[in-house]
N, C-alpha and C positions, 0 to 999 in steps of 0.2 A: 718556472721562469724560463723565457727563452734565450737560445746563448746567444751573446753580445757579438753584431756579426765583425765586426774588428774590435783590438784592443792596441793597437800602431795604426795611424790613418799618415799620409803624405799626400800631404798635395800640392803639387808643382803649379805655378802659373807666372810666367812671363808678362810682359806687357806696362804699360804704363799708369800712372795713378787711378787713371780712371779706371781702368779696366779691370786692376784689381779691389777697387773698391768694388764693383760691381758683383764680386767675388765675396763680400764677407756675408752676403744671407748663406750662402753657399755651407762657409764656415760654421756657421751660428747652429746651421741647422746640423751639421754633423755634429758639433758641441753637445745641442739639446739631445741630439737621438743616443749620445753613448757618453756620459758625461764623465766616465773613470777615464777614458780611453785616453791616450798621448797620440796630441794633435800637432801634427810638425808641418812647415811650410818649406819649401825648394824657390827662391823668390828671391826679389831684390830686395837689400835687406833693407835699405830707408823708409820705401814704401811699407813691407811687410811689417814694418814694427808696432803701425797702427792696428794692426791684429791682435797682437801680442797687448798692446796698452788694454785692448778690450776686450782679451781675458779669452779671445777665438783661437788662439796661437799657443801651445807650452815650449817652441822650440823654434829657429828660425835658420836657416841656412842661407847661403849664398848660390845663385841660378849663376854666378858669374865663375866659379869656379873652372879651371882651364879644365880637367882632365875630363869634364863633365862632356864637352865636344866631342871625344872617343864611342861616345854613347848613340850617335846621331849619322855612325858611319859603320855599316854591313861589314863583320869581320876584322873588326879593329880590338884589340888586346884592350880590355877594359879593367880602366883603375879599380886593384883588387880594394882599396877603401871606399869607393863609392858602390861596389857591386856588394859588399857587406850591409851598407848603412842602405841599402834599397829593400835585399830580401831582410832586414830587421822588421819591415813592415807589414801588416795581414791585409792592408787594403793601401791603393796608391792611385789617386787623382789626379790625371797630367792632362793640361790646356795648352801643352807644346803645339806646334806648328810640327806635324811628323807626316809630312804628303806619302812619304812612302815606304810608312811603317817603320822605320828603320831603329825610331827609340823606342818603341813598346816591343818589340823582336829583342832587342838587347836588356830593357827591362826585366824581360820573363825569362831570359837565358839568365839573369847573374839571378833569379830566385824570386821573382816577385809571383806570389800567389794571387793576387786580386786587381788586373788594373782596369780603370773606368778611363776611357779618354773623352773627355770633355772640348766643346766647339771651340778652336781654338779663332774663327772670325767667327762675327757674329753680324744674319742680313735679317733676319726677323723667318717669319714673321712670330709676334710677340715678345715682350719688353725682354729687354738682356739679361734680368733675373732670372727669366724662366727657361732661357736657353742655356745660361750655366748653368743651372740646378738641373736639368735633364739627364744626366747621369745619376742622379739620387734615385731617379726611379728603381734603377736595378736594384736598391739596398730598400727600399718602400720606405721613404725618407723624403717627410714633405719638408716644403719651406714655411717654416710656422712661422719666420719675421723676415719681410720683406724691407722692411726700415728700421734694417738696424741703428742705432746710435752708437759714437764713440764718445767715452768721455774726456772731458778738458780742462777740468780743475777749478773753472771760472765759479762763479756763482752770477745768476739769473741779475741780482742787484747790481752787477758790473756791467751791465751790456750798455755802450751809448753810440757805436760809432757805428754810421752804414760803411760797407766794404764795397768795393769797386775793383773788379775784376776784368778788364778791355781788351784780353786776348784768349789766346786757344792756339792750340796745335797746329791750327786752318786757317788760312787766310778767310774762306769761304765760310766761316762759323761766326766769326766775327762781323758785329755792326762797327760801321764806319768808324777810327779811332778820330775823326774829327765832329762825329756827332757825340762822342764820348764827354771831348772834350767843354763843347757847348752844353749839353745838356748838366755838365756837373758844374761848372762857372754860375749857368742860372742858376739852377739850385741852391747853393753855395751865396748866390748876391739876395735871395728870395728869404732866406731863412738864415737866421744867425745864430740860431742855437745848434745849426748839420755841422754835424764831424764827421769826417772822411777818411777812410783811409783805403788807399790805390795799395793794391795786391798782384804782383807779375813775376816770371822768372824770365830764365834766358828767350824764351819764346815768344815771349811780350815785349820785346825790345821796341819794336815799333810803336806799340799804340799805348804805352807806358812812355815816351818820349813827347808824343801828343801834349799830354797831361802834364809832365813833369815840373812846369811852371806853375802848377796850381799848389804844390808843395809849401810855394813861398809864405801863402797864407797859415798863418799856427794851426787855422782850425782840420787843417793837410795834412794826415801821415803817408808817407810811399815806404811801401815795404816791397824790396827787392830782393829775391834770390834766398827767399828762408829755407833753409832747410827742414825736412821733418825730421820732428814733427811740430817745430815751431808754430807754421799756421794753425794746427788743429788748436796752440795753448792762444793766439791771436784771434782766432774765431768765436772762442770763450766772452770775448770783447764786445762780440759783436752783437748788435740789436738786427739789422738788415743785410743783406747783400745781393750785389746785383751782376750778373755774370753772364755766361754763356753756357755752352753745352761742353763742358770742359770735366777732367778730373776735381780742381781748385772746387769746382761748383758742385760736385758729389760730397767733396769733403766738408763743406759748409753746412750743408745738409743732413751729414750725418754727423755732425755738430751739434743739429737741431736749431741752427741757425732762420728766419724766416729768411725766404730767400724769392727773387724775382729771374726767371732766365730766360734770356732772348735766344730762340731758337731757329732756323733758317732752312736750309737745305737738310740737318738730319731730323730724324723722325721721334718725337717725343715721347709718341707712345712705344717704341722701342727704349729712348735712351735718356729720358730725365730722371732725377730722382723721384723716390717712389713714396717719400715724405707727404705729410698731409699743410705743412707748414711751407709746402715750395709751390707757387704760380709760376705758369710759362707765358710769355708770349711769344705768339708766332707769327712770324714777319709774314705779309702775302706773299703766293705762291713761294715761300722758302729764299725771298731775296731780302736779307737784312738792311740793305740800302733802303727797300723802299718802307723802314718803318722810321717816323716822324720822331724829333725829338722832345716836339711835343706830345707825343703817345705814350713815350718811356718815362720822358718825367713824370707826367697823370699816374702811370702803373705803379714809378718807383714811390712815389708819393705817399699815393696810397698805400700801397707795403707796408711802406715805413711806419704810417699813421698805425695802421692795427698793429705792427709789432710794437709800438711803441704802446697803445692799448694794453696791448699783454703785459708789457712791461712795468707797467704801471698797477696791472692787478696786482705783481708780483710782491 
């Protein structure tokens, strides 16, 4: 039997929902490849915890920690508890942002034996799974699950509501929040059995405010500002959802949610989910203005019809 080539794995990664989602084939596949081994994350912790729910995570720390800084500056007296809890590890994965070396230099000074620095942006070419997991090669560590799932607690029998997701990080990602609004009104006067419910945080304030009058109606939920991992137990709910190129729209995804996403200026085959249950559409030439509302409705529609289909196998 060959020996196990870590039994401590760490792997650090910054960033935002989406991009550490984009992050747990990553995980998954270290899990598969060494399954005694203690798998720890350096992360935000709200995010990371959906790691930890799906069993990719045994331990979770805090990226926000102050002394952590000292680590990121040539010559700086580095906290003797983080230079212990680093060479505790035989292998260490960092998607830091370090232009000039300065954390993997200090890494390997306070003891770290193994580190893989992983792309900490990501231009292509090929989809953002494959550019994170590119450090696996050194360990000859494929990615055997590219869609991963998380679980939610829901049962298949509870799903009835489409989810509506009308913002993103990007103004430029976003279709018009007043074709949002039009298109869910029609909907909504067309069909009296749709149930809705509008999904946004602090970053949606705009095209969430659009909408915010279609609440009035019962058959309207607005969900503002859930913490995680709330939406992941909300997505359980859900039969469809229709979104953008966003973190929100990875998470639904990996929900196993059937999902619809209107994609524009970024590149799909870099950065959609990589689920078999999620359609894109893509606006011409990458301008979401110029897709119709009656384009999205027909799309969402349909969605909706076959997951409801499934649903109904169920």
């Amino acid at each position: 039997m060959s020996t196990p080539s870590f039994r401590r794995a760490l792997v650090i990664r910054g960033g935002a929902l989406g991009d550490f989602l984009l992050t747990l084939p990553v995980l998954s596949a270290l899990r598969q490849a060494q399954p005694e081994a203690q798998l720890e994350l350096l992360a935000y912790p709200g995010i990371a915890a959906l790691a930890g729910t799906a069993g990719l995570a045994d331990d979770v720390r805090s990226i926000e920690y102050g002394p952590l800084a000292g680590f990121f500056t040539r010559g700086a007296t580095l906290d003797p508890a983080l230079r212990g809890y680093f060479a505790s590890f035989d292998l260490v994965l960092s998607y830091l942002y370090d232009p000039d070396g300065f954390f993997a230099e200090n890494l390997r000074a306070a003891g770290v034996r193994r580190l893989l620095e992983g792309p900490s942006r990501l231009t292509g070419p090929g989809h953002a799974i494959e550019q994170l997991a590119s450090p696996l090669a050194a360990l000859d560590i494929p990615i055997a699950d590219r869609a991963v799932r998380l679980p939610h607690g829901k049962s298949a029998r509870e799903k009835k509501e489409v989810f509506l997701h009308p913002g993103s990080g990007s103004a430029a990602k976003n279709w018009p929040a007043a074709n949002w609004r039009r298109m869910a009104g029609q909907w909504l006067a067309e069909d009296e059995g749709l149930r809705l419910a509008i999904i946004g945080g602090e970053a949606d304030a705009t095209p969430l405010a659009e909408l915010r009058d279609l609440a009035a109606d019962p058959r309207v939920r607005l969900l503002e500002n859930l913490p995680l991992p709330e939406p992941t137990r909300e997505f359980g709910t859900a039969r469809f959802y229709l979104g953008h190129d966003t973190g929100i729209s990875h998470l639904a995804a990996l929900c196993g949610t059937p999902s619809l996403l209107l994609f524009g200026p970024t590149d799909p085959a870099i950065w959609a989910p990589p689920h078999s249950h999620v359609r894109v559409l893509r606006a011409p030439d990458g301008d979401l203005g110029a897709l119709g509302v009656d384009t999205v409705l027909r799309a969402a529609r349909r969605g909706h019809e076959l997951a409801s289909g499934l649903h109904r196998a169920d």
